[in-house]
Z-matrix of the N, CA and C atoms (Angstrom, degrees):
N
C 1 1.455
C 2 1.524 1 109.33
N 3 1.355 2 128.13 1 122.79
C 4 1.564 3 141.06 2 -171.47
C 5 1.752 4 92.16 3 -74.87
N 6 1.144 5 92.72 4 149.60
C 7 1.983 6 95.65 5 154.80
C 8 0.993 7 137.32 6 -128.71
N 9 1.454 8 123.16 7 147.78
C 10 1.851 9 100.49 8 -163.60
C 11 1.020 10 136.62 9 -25.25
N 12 1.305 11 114.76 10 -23.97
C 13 2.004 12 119.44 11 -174.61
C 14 1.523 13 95.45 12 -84.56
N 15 1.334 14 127.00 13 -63.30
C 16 1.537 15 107.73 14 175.50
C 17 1.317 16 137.15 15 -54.07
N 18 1.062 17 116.60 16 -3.60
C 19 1.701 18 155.53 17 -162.38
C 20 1.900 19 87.11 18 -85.59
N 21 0.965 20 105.20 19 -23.80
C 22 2.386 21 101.81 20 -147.35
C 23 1.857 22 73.38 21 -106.63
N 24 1.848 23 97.86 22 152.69
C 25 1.305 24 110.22 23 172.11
C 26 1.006 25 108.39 24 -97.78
N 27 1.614 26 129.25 25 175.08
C 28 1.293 27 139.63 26 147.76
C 29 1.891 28 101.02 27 -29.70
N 30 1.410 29 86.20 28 -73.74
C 31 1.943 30 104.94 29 -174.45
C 32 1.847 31 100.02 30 -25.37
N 33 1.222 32 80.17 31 -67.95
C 34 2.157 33 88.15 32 -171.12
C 35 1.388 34 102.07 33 -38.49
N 36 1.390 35 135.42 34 -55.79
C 37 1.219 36 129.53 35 -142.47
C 38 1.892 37 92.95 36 -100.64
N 39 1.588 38 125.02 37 -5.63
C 40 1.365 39 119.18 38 172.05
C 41 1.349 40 93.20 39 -76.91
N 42 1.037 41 120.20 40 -52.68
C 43 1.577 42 123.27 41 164.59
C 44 1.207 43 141.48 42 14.49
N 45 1.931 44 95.49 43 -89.20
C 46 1.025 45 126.93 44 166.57
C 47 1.208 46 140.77 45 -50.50
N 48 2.152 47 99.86 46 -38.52
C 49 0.882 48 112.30 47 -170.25
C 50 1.662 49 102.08 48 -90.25
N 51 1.054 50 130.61 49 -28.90
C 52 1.734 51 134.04 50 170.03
C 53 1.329 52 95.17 51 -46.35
N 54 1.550 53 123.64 52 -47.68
C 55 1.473 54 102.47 53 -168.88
C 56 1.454 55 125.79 54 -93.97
N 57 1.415 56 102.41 55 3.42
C 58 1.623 57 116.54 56 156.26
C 59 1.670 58 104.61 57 -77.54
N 60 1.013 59 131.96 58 -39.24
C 61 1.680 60 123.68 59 172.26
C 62 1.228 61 108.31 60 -57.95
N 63 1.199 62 115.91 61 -42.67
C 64 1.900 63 115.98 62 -157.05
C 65 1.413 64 116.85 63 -79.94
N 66 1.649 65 98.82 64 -24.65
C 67 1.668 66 127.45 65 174.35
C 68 1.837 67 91.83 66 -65.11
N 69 1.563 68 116.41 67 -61.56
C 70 1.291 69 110.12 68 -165.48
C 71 1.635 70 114.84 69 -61.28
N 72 1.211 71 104.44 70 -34.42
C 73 1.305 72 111.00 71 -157.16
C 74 1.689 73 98.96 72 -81.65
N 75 1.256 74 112.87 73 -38.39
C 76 1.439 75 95.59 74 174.79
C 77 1.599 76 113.68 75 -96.38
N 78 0.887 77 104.01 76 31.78
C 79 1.855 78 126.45 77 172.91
C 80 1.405 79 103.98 78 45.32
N 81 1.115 80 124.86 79 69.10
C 82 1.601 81 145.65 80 149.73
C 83 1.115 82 112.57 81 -75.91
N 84 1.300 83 136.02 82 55.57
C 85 1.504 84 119.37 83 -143.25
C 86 1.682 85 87.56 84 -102.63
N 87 1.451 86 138.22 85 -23.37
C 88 1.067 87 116.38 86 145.80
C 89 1.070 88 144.62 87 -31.24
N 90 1.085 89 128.88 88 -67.89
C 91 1.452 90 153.48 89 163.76
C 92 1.325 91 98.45 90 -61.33
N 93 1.500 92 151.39 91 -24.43
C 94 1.119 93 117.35 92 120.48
C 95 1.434 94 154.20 93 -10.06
N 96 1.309 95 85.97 94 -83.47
C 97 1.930 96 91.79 95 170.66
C 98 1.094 97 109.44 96 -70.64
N 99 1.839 98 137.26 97 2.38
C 100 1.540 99 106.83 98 165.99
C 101 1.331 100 96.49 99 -80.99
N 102 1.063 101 140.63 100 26.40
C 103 1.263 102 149.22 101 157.02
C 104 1.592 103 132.82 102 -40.57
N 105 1.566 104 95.84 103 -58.00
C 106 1.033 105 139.82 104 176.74
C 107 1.480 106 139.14 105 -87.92
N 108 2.046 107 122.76 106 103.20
C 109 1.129 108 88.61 107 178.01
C 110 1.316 109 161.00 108 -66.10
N 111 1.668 110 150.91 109 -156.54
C 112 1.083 111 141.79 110 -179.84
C 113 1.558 112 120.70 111 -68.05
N 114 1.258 113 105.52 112 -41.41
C 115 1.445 114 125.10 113 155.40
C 116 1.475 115 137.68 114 -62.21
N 117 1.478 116 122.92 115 17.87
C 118 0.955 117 126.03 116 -152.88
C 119 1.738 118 116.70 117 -105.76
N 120 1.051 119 113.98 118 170.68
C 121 1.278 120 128.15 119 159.76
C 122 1.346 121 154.88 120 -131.33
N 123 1.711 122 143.87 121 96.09
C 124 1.412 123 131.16 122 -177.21
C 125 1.241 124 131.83 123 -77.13
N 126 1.178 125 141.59 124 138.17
C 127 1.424 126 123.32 125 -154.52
C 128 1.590 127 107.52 126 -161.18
N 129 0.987 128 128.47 127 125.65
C 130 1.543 129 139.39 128 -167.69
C 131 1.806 130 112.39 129 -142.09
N 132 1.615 131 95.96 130 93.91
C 133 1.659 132 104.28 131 -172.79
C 134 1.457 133 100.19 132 -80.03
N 135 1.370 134 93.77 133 146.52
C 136 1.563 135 116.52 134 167.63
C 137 1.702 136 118.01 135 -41.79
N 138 1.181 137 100.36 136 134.56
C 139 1.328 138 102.50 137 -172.66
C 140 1.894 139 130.38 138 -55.78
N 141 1.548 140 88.88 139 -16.81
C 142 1.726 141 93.24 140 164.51
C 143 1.468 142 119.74 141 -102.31
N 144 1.026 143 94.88 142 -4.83
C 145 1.653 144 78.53 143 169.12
C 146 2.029 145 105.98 144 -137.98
N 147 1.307 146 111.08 145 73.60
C 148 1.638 147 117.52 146 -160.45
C 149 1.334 148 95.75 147 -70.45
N 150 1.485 149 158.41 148 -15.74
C 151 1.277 150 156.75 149 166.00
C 152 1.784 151 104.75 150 -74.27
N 153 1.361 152 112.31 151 -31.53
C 154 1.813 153 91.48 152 -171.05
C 155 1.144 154 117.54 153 -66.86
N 156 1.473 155 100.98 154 -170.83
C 157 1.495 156 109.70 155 -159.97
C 158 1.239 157 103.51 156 -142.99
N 159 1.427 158 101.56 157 141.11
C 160 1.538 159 123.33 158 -144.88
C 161 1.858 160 126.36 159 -73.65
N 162 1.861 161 88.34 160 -8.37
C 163 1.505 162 94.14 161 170.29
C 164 1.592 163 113.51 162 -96.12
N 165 1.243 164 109.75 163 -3.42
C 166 1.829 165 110.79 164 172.41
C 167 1.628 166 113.39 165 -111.50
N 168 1.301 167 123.01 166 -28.50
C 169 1.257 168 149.84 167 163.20
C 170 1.386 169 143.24 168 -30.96
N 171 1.183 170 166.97 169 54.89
C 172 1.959 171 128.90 170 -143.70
C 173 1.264 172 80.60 171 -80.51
N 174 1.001 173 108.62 172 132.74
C 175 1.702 174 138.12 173 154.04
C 176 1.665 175 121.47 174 -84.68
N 177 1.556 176 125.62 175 142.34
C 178 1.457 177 128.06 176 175.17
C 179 1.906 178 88.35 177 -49.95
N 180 1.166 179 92.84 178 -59.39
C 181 1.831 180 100.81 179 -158.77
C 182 1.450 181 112.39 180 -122.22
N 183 1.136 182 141.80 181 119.99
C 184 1.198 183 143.98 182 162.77
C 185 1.561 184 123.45 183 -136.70
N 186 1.428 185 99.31 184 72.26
C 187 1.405 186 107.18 185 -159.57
C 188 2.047 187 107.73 186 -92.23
N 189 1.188 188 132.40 187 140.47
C 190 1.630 189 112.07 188 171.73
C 191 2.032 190 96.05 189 -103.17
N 192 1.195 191 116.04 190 -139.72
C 193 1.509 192 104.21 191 -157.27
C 194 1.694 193 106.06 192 -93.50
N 195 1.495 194 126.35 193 -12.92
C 196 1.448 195 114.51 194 170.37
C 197 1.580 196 110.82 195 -86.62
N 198 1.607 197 120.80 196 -22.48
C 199 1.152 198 107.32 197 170.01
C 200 1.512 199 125.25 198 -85.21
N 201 1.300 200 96.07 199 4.53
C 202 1.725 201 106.46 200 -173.13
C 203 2.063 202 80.15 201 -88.99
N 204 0.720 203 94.93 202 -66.31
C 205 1.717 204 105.30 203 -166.56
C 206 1.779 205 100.10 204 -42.33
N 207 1.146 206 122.20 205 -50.12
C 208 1.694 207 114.34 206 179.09
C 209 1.387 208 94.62 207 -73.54
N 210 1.292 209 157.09 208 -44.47
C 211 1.274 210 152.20 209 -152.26
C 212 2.032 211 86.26 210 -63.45
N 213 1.488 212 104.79 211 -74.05
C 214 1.567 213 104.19 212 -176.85
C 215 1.247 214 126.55 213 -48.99
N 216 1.679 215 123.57 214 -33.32
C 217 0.984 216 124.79 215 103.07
C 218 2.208 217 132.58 216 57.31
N 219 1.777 218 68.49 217 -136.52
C 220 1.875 219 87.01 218 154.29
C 221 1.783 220 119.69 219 -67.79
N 222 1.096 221 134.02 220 -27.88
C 223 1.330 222 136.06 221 -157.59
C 224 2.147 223 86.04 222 -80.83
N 225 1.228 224 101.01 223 -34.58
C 226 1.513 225 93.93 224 -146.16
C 227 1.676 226 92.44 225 -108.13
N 228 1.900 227 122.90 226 7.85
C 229 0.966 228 119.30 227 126.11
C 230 1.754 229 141.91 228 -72.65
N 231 1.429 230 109.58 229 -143.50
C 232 1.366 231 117.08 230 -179.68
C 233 1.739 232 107.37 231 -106.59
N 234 1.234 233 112.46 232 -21.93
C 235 1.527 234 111.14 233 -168.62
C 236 1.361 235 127.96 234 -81.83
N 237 1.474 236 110.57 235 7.76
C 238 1.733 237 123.02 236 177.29
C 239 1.595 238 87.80 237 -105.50
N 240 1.301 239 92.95 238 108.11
C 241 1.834 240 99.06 239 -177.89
C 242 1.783 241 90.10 240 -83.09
N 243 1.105 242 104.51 241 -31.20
C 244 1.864 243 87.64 242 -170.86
C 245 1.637 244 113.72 243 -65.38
N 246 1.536 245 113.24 244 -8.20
C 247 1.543 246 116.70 245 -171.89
C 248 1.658 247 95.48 246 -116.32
N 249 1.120 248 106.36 247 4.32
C 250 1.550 249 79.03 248 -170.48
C 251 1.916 250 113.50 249 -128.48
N 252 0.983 251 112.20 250 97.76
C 253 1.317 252 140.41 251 47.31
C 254 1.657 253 116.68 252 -80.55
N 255 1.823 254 116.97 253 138.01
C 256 1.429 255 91.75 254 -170.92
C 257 1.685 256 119.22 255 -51.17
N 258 1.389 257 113.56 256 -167.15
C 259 1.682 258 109.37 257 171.92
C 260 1.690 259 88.93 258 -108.57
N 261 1.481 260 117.84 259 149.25
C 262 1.383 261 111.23 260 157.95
C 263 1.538 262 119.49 261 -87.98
N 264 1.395 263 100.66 262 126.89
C 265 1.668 264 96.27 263 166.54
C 266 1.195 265 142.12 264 -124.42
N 267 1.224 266 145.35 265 -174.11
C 268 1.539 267 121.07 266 -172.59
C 269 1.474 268 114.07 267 -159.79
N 270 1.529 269 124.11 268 98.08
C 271 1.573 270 141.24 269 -152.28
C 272 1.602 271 88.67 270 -93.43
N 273 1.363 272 111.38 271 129.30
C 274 1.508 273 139.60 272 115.99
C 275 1.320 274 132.95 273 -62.30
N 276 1.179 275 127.12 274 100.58
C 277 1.650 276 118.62 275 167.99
C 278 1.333 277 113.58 276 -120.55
N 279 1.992 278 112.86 277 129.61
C 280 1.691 279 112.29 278 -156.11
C 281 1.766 280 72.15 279 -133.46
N 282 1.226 281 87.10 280 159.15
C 283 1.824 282 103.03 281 147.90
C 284 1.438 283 97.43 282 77.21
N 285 1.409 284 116.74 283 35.93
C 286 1.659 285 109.79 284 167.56
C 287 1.392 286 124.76 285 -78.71
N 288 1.408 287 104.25 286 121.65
C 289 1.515 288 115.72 287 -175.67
C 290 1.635 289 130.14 288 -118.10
N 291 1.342 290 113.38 289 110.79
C 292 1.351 291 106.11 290 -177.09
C 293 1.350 292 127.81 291 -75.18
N 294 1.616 293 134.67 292 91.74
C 295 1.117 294 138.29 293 -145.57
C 296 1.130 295 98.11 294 -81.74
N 297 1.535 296 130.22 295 -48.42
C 298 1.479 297 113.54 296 -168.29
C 299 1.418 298 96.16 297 -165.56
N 300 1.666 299 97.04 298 149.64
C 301 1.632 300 108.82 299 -173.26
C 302 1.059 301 115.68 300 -122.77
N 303 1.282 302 125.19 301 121.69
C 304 1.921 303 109.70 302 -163.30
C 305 2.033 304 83.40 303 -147.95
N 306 1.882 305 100.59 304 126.12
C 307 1.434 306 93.04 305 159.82
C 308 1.395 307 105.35 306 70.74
N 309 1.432 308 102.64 307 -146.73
C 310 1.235 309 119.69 308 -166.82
C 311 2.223 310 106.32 309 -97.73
N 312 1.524 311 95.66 310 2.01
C 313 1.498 312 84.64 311 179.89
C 314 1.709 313 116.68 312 -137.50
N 315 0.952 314 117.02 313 160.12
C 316 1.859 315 128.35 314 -164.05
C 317 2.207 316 93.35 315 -123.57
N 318 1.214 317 76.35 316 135.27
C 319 1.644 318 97.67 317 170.40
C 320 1.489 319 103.14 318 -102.87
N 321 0.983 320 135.43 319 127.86
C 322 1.755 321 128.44 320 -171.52
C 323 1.879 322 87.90 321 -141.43
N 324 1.568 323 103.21 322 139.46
C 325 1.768 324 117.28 323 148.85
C 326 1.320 325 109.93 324 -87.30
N 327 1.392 326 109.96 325 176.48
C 328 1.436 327 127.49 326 141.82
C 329 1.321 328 113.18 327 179.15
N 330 0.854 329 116.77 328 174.00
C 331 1.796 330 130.28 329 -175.81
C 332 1.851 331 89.50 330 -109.66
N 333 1.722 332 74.98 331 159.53
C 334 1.786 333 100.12 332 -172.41
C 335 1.686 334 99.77 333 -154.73
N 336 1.843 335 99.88 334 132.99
C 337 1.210 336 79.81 335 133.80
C 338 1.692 337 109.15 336 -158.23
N 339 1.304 338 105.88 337 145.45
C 340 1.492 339 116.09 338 -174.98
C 341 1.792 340 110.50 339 -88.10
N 342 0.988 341 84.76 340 121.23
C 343 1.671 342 101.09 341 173.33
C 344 1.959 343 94.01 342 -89.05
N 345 1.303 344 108.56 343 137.11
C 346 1.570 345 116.40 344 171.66
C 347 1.423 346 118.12 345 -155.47
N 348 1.435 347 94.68 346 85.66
C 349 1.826 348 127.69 347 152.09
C 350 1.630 349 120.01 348 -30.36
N 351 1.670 350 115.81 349 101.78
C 352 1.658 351 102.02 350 -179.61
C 353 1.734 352 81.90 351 -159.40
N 354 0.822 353 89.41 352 149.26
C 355 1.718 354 111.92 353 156.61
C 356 2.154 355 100.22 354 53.66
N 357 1.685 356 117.39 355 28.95
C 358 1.145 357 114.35 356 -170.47
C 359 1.842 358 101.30 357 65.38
N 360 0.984 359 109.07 358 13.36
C 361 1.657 360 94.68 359 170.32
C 362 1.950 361 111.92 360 -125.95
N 363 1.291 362 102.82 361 123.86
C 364 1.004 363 103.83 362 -171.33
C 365 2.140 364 107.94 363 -100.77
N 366 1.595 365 112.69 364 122.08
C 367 1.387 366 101.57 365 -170.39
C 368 1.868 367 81.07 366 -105.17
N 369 1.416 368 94.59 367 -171.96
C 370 1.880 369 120.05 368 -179.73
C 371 1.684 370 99.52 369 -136.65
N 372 1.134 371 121.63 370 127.87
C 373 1.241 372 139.51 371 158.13
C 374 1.236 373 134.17 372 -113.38
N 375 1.335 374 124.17 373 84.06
C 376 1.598 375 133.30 374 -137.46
C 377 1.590 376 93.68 375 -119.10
N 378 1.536 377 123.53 376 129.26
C 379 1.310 378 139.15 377 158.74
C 380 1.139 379 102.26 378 -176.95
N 381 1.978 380 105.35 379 -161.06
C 382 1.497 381 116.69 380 -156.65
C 383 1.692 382 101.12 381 -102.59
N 384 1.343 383 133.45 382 166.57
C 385 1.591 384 126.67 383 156.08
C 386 1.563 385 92.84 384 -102.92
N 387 1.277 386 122.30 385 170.41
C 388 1.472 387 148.10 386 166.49
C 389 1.160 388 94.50 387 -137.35
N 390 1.300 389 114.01 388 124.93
C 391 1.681 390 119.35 389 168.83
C 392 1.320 391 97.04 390 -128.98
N 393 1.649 392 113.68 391 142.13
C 394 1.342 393 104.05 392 148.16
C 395 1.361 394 114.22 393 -124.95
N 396 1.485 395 109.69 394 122.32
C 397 1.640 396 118.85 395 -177.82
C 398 1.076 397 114.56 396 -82.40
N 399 1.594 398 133.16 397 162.62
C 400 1.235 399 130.87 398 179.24
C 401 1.975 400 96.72 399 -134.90
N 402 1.484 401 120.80 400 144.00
C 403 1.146 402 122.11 401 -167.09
C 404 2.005 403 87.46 402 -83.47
N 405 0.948 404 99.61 403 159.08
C 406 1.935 405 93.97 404 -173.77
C 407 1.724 406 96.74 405 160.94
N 408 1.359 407 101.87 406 114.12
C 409 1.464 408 136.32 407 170.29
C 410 1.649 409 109.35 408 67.53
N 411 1.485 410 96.95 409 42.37
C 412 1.641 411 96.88 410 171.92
C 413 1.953 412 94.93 411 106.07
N 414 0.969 413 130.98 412 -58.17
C 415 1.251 414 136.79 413 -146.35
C 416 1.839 415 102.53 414 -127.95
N 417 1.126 416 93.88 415 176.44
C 418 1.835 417 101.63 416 -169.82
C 419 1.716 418 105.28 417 -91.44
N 420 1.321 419 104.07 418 146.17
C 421 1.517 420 99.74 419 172.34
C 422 1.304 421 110.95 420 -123.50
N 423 1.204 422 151.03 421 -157.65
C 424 1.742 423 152.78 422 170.94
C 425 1.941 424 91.17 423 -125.82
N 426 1.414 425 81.99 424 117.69
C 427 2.000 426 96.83 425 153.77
C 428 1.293 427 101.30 426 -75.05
N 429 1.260 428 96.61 427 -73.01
C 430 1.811 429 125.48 428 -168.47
C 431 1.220 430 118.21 429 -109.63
N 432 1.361 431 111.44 430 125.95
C 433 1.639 432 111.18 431 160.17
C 434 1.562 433 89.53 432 -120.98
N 435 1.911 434 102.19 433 151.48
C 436 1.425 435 113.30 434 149.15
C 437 1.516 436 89.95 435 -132.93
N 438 1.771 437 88.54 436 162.49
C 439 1.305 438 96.11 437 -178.25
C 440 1.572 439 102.78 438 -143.19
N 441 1.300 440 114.97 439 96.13
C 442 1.337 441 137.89 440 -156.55
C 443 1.343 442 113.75 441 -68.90
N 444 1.420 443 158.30 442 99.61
C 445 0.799 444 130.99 443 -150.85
C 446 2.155 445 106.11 444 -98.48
N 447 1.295 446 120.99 445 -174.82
C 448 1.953 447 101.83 446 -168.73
C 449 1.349 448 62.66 447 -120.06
N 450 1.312 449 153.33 448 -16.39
C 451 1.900 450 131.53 449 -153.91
C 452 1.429 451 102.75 450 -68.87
N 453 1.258 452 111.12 451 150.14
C 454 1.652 453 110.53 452 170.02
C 455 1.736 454 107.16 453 -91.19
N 456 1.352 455 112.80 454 0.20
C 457 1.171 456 103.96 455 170.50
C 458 1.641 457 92.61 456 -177.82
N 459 1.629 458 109.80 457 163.80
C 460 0.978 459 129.00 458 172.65
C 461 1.494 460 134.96 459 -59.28
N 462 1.215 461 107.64 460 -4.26
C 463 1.420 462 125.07 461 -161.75
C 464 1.314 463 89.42 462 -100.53
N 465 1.603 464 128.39 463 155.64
C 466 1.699 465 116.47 464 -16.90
C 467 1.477 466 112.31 465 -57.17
N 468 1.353 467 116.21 466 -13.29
C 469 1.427 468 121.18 467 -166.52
C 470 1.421 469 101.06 468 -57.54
N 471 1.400 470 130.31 469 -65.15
C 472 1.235 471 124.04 470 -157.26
C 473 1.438 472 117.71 471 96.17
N 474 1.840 473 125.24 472 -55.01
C 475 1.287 474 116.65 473 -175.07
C 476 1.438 475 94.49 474 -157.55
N 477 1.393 476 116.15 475 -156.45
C 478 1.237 477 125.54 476 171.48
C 479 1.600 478 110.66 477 -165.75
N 480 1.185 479 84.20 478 104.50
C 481 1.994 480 109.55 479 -169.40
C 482 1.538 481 93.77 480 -105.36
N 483 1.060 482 125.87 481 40.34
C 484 1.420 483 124.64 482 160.26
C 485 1.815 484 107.35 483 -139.55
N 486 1.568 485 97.88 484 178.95
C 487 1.528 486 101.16 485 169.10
C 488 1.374 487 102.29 486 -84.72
N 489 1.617 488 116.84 487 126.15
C 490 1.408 489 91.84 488 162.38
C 491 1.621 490 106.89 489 -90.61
């Protein structure tokens, strides 16, 4: 007997995930996080150590679902002077892979990379996502996203005052 998670294609979850970029990129960031379930987590490790883990770690981002919710929040107010005016950006995601399907949830990779337009300066933010989706109310939701970054450091960037 298959279970909903083995049930979902590659296709479905390229899908999904295009329309999690298109949500970010044209800053839906609401409709974003209904994205996401209640239980969830976003998380973006430091660039030297992109495997740790976020309770031994300092992490760029290690938000669970009320700090995800004030982050969207402030971004989609006036008080993130570094976003506001927003920055425009523009996600590629290639190489989506469904690693494993267990139950009701899918472990999926992929590569990213966000182009982010601000101030006439255009930076590149190139790494992998790890998502883990869970099948829930008909359709897929996000437990987990990481969003890994390949930079050995933040520079020229400096930070990252956006979602990546």
């Amino acid at each position: 007997m298959t279970t909903a998670a083995e049930q979902i294609t590659r296709q479905q979850v390229e899908d999904f995930l295009f329309e999690e970029a298109a949500l970010l990129d044209e800053w839906r960031l609401y409709e974003w996080l209904d994205l996401f379930t209640q239980e969830c987590g976003y998380y973006v490790p430091p660039t030297d150590v992109p495997d740790g883990d976020h309770h031994t770690s300092l992490f760029l981002i290690a938000d669970d679902r009320d700090r995800l919710e004030s982050r969207v929040s402030q971004l989609k107010g006036r008080f993130v002077h570094a976003e506001y005016p927003n920055s425009r950006t523009r996600r590629l995601i290639s190489n989506v892979r469904i690693r494993e399907a267990s139950g009701d949830t899918l472990r999926v990779t992929s590569n990213f990379i966000v182009y982010r337009m601000r101030l006439e300066v255009t930076d590149a933010y190139v790494g992998r996502y790890e998502h883990t989706l869970v099948h829930e109310d008909g359709g897929l939701k996000i437990k987990e996203r990481r969003a890994i970054l390949d930079l050995d450091a933040l520079r020229p960037h400096g930070k990252v005052s956006f979602l990546l």
